[in-house]
N, CA, C and O atoms as CSV, one atom per row, in Angstrom:
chain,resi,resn,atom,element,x,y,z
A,1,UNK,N,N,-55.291,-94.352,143.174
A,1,UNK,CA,C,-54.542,-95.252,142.307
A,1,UNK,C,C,-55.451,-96.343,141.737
A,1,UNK,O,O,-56.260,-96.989,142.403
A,2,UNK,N,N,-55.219,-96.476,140.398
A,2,UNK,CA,C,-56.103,-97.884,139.544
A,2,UNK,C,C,-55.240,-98.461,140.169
A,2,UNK,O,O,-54.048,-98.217,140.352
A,3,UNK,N,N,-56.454,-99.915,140.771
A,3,UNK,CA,C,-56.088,-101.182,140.947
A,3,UNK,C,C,-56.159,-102.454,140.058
A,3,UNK,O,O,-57.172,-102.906,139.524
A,4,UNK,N,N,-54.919,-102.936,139.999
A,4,UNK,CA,C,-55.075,-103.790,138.760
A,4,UNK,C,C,-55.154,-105.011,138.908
A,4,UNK,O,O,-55.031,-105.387,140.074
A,5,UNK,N,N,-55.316,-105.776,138.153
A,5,UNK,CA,C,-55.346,-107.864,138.719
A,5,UNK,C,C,-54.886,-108.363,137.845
A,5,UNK,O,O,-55.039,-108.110,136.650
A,6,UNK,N,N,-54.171,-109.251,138.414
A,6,UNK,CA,C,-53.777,-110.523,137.373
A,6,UNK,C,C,-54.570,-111.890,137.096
A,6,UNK,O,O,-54.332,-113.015,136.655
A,7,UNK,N,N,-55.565,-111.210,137.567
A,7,UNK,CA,C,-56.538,-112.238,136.917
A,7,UNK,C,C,-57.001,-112.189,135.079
A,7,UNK,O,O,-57.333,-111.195,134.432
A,8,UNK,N,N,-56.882,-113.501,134.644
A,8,UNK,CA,C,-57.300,-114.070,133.161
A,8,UNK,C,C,-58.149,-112.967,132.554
A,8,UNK,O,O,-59.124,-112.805,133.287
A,9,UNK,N,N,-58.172,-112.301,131.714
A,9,UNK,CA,C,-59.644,-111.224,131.284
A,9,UNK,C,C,-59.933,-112.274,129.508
A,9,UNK,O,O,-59.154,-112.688,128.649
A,10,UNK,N,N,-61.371,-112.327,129.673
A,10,UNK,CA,C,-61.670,-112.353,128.052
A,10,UNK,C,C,-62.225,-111.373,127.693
A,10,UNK,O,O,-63.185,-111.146,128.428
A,11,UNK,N,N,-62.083,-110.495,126.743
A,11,UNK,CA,C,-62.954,-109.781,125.790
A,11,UNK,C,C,-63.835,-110.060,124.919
A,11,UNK,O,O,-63.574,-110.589,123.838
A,12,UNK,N,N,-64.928,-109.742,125.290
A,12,UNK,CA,C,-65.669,-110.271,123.880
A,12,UNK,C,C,-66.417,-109.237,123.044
A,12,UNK,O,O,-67.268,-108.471,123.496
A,13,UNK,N,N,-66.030,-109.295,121.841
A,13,UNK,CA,C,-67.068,-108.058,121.018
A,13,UNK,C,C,-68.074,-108.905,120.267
A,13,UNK,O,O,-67.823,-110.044,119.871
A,14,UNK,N,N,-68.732,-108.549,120.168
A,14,UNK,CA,C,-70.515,-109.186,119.602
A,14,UNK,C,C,-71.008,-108.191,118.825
A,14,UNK,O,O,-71.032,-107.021,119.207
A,15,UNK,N,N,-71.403,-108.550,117.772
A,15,UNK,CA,C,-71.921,-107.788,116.748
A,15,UNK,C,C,-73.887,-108.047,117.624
A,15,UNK,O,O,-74.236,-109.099,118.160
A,16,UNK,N,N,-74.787,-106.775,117.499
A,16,UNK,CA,C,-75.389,-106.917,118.982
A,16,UNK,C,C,-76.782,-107.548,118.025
A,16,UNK,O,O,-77.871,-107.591,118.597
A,17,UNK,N,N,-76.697,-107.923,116.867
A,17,UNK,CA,C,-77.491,-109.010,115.890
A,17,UNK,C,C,-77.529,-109.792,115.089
A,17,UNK,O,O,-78.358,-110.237,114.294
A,18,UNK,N,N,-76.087,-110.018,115.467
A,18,UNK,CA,C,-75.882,-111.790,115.098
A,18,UNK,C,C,-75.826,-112.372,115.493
A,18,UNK,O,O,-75.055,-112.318,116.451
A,19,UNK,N,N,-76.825,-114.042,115.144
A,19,UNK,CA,C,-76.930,-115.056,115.813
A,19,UNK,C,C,-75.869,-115.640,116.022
A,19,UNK,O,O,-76.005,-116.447,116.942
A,20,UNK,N,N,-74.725,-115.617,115.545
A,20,UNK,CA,C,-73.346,-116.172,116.225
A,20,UNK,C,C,-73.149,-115.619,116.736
A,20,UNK,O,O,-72.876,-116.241,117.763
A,21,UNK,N,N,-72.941,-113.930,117.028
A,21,UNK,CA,C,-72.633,-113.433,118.482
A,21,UNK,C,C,-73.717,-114.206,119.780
A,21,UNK,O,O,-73.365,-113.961,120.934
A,22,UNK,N,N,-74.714,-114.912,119.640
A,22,UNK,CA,C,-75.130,-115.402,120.780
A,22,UNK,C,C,-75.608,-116.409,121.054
A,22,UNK,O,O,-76.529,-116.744,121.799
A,23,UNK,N,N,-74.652,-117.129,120.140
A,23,UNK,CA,C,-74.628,-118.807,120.143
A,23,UNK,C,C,-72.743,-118.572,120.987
A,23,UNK,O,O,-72.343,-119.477,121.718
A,24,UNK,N,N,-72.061,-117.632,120.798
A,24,UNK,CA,C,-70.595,-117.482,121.617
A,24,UNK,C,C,-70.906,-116.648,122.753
A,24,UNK,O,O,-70.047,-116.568,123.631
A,25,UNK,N,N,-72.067,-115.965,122.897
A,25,UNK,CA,C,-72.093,-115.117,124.880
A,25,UNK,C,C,-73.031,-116.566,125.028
A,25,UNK,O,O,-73.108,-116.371,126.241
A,26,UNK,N,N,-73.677,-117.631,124.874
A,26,UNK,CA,C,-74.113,-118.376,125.213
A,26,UNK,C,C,-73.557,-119.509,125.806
A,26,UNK,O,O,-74.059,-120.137,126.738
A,27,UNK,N,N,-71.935,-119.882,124.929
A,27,UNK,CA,C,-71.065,-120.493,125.164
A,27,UNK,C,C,-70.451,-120.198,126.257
A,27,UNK,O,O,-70.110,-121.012,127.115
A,28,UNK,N,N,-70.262,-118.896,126.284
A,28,UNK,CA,C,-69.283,-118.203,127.420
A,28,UNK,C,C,-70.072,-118.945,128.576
A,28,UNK,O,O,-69.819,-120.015,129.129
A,29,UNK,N,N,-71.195,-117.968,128.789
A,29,UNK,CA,C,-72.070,-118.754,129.832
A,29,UNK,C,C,-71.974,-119.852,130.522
A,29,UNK,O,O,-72.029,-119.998,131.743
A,30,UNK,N,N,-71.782,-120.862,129.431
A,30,UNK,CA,C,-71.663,-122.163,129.845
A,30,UNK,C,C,-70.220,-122.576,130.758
A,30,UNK,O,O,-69.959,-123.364,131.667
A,31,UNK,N,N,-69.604,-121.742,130.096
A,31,UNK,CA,C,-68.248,-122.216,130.536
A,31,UNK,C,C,-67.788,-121.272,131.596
A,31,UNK,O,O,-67.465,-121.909,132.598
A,32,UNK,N,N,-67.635,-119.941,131.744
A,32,UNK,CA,C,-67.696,-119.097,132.540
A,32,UNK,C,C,-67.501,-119.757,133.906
A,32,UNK,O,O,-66.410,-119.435,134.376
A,33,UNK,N,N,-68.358,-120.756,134.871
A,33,UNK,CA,C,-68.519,-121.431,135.891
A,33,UNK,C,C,-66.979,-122.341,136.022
A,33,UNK,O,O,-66.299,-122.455,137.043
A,34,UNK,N,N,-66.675,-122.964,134.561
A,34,UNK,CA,C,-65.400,-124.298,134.586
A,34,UNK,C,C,-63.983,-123.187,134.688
A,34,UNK,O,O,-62.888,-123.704,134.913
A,35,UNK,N,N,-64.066,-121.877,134.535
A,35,UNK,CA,C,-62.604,-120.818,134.520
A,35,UNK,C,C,-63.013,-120.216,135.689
A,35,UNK,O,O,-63.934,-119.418,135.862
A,36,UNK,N,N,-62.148,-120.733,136.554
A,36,UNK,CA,C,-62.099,-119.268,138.048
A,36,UNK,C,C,-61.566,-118.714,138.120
A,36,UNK,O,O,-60.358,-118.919,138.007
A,37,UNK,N,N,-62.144,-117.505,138.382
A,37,UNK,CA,C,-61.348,-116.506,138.315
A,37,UNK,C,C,-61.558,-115.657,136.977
A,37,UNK,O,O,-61.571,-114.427,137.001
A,38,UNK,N,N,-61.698,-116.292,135.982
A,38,UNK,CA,C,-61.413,-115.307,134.362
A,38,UNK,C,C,-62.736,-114.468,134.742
A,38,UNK,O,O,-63.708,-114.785,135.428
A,39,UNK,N,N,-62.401,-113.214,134.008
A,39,UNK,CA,C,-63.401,-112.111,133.893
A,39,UNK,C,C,-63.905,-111.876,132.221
A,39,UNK,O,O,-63.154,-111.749,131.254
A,40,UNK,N,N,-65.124,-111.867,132.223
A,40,UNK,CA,C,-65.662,-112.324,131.013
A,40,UNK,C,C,-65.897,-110.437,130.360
A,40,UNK,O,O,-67.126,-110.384,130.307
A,41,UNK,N,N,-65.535,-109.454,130.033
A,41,UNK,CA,C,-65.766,-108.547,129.564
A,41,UNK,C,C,-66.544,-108.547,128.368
A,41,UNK,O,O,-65.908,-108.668,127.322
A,42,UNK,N,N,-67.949,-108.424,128.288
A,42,UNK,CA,C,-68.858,-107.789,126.983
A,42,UNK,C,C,-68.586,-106.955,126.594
A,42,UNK,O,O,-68.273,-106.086,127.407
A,43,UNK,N,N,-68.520,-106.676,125.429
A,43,UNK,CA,C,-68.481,-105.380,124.489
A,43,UNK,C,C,-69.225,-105.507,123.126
A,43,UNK,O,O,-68.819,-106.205,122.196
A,44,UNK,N,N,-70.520,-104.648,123.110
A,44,UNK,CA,C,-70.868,-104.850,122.334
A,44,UNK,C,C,-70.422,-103.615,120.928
A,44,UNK,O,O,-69.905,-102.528,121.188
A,45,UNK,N,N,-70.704,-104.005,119.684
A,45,UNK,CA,C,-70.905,-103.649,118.896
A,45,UNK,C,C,-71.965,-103.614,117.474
A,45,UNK,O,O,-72.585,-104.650,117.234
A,46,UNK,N,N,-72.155,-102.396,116.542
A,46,UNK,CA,C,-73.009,-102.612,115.541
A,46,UNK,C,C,-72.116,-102.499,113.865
A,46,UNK,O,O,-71.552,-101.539,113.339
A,47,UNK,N,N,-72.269,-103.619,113.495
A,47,UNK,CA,C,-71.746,-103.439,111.822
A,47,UNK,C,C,-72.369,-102.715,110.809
A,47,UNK,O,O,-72.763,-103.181,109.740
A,48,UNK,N,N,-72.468,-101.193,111.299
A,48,UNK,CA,C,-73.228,-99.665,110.520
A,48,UNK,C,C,-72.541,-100.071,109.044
A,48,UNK,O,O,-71.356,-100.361,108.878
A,49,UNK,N,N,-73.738,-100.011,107.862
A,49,UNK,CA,C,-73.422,-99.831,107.458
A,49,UNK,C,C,-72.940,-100.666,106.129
A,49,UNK,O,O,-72.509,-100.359,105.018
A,50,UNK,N,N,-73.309,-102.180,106.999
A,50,UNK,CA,C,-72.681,-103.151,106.236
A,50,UNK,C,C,-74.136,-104.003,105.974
A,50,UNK,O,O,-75.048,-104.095,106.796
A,51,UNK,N,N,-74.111,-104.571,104.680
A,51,UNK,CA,C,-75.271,-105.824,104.425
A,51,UNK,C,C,-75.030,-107.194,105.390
A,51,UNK,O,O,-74.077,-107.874,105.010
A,52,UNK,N,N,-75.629,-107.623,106.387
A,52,UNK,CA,C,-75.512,-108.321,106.889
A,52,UNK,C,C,-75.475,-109.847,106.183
A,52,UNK,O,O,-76.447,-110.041,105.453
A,53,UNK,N,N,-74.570,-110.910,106.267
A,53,UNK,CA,C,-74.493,-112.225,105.501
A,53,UNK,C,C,-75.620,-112.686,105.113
A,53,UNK,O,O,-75.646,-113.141,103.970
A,54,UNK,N,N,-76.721,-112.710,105.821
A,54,UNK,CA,C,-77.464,-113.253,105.759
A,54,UNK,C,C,-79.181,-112.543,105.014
A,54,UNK,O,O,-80.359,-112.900,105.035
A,55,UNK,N,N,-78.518,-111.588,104.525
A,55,UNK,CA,C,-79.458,-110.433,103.470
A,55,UNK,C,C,-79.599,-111.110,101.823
A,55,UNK,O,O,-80.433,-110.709,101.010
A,56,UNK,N,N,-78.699,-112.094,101.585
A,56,UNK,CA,C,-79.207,-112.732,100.129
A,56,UNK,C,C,-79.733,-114.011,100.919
A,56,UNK,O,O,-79.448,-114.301,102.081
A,57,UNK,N,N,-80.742,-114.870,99.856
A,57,UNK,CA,C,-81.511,-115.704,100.920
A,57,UNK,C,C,-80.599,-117.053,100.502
A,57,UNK,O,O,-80.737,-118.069,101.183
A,58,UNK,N,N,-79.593,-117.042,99.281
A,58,UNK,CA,C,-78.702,-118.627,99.300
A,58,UNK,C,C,-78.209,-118.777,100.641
A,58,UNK,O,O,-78.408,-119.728,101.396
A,59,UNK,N,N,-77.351,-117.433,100.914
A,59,UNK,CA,C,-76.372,-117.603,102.047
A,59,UNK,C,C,-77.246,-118.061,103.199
A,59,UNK,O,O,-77.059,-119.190,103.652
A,60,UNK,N,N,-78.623,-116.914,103.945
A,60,UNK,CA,C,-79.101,-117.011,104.376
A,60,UNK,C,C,-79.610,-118.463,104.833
A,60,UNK,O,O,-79.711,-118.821,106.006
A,61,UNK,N,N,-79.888,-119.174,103.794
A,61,UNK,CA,C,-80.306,-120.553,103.716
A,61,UNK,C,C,-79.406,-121.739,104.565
A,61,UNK,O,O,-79.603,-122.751,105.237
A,62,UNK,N,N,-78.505,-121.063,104.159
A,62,UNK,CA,C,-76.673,-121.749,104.343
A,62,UNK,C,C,-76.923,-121.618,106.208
A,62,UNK,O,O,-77.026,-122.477,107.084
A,63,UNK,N,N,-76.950,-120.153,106.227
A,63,UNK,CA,C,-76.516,-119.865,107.717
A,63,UNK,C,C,-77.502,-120.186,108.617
A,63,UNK,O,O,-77.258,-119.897,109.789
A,64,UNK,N,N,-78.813,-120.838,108.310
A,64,UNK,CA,C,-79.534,-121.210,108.949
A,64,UNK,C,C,-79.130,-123.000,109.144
A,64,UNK,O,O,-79.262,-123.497,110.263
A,65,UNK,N,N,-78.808,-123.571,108.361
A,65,UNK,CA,C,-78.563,-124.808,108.298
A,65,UNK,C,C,-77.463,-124.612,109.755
A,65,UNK,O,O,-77.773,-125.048,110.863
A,66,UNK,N,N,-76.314,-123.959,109.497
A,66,UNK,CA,C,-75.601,-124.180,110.144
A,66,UNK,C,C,-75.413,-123.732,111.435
A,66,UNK,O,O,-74.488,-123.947,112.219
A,67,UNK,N,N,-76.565,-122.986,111.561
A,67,UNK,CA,C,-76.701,-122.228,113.197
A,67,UNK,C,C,-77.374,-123.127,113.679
A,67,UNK,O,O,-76.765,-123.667,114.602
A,68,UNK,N,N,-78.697,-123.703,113.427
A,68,UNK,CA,C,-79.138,-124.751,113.584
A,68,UNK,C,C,-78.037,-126.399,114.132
A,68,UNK,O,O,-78.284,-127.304,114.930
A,69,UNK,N,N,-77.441,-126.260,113.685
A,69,UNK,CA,C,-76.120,-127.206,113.859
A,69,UNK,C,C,-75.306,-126.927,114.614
A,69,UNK,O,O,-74.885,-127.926,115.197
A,70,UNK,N,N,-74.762,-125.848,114.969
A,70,UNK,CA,C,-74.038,-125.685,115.938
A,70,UNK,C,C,-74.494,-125.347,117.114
A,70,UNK,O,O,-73.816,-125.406,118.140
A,71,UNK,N,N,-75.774,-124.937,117.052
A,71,UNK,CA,C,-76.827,-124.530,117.886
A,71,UNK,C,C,-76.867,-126.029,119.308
A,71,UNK,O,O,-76.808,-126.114,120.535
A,72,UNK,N,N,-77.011,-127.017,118.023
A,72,UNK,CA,C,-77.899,-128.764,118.255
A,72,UNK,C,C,-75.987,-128.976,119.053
A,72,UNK,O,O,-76.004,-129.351,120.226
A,73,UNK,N,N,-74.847,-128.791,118.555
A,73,UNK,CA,C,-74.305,-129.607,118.800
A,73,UNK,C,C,-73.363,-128.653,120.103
A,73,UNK,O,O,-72.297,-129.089,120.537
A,74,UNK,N,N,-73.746,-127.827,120.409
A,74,UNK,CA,C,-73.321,-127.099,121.505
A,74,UNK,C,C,-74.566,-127.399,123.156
A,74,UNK,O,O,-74.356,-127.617,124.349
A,75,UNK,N,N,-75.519,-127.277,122.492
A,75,UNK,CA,C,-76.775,-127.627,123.348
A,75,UNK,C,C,-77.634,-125.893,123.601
A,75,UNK,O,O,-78.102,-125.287,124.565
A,76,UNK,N,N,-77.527,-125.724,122.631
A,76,UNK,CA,C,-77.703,-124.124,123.067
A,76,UNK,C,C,-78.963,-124.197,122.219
A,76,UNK,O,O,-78.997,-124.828,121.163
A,77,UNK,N,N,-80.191,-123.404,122.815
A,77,UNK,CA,C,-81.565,-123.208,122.253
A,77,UNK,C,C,-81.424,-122.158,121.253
A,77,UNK,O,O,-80.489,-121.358,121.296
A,78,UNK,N,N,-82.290,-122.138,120.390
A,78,UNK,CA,C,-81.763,-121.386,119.244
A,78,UNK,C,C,-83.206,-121.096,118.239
A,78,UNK,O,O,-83.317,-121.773,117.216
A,79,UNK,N,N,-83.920,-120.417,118.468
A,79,UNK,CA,C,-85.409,-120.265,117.954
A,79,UNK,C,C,-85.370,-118.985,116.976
A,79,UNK,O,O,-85.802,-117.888,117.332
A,80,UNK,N,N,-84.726,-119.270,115.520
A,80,UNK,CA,C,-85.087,-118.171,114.669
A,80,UNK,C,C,-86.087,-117.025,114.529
A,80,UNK,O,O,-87.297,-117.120,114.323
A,81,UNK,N,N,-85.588,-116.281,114.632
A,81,UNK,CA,C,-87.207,-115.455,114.213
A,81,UNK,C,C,-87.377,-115.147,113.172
A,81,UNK,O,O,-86.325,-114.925,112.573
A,82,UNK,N,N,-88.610,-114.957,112.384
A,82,UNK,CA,C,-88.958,-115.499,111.135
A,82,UNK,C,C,-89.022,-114.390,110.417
A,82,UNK,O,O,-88.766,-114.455,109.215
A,83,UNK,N,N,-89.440,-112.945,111.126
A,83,UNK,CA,C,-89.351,-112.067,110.312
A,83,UNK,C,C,-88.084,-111.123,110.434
A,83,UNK,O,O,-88.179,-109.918,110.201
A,84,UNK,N,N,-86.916,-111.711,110.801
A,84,UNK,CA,C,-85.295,-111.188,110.486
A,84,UNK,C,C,-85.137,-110.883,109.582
A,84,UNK,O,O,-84.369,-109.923,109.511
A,85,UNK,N,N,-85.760,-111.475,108.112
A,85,UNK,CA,C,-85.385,-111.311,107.108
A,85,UNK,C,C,-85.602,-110.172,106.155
A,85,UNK,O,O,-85.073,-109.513,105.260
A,86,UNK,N,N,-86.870,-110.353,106.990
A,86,UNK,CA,C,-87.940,-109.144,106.134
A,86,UNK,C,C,-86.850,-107.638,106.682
A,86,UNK,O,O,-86.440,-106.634,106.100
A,87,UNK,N,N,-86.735,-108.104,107.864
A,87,UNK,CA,C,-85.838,-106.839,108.862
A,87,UNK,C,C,-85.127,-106.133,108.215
A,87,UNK,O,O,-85.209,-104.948,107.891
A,88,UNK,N,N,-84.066,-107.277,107.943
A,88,UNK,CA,C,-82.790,-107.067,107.488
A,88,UNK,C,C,-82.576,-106.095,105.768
A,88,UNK,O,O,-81.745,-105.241,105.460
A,89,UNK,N,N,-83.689,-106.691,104.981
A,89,UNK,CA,C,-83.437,-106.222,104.217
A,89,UNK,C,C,-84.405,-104.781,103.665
A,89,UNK,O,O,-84.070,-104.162,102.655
């Protein structure tokens, strides 16, 4: 017989190369310790298929400002890598 719990579950799906997917498993992290009991479930995923936001360099520009920022105001280390771009596109 499956055994089941009533313990809290989070799910999390993460796109498995975006920097907001791991500025939020980073968050989790943090907090993970302050919820007892909750079970933190990863799930990753890949967006096949799709131009990633950050493939024109305005946006790009944009989303660096602001990862950078939420990065600073969460406390979470956050060290771009420089040739993502070249990656990506």
């Amino acid at each position: 017989p499956k055994m089941t719990t009533n313990l809290p579950r989070i799910d999390y799906y993460f796109d498995v190369i975006s920097p907001y997917s791991y500025i939020g498993f980073e968050t989790l992290q943090q907090l993970q310790h302050q919820w007892n009991g909750v079970e933190i479930r990863y799930i990753p995923f890949a967006l096949a298929n799709e131009q990633p936001p950050g493939a024109l360099s305005v946006r790009w520009d944009m989303m660096m400002i602001d990862l950078k920022r939420s990065a600073k105001f969460l406390d979470i280390p956050l060290t771009p890598n420089p040739f993502f771009m070249k990656w990506i596109r």
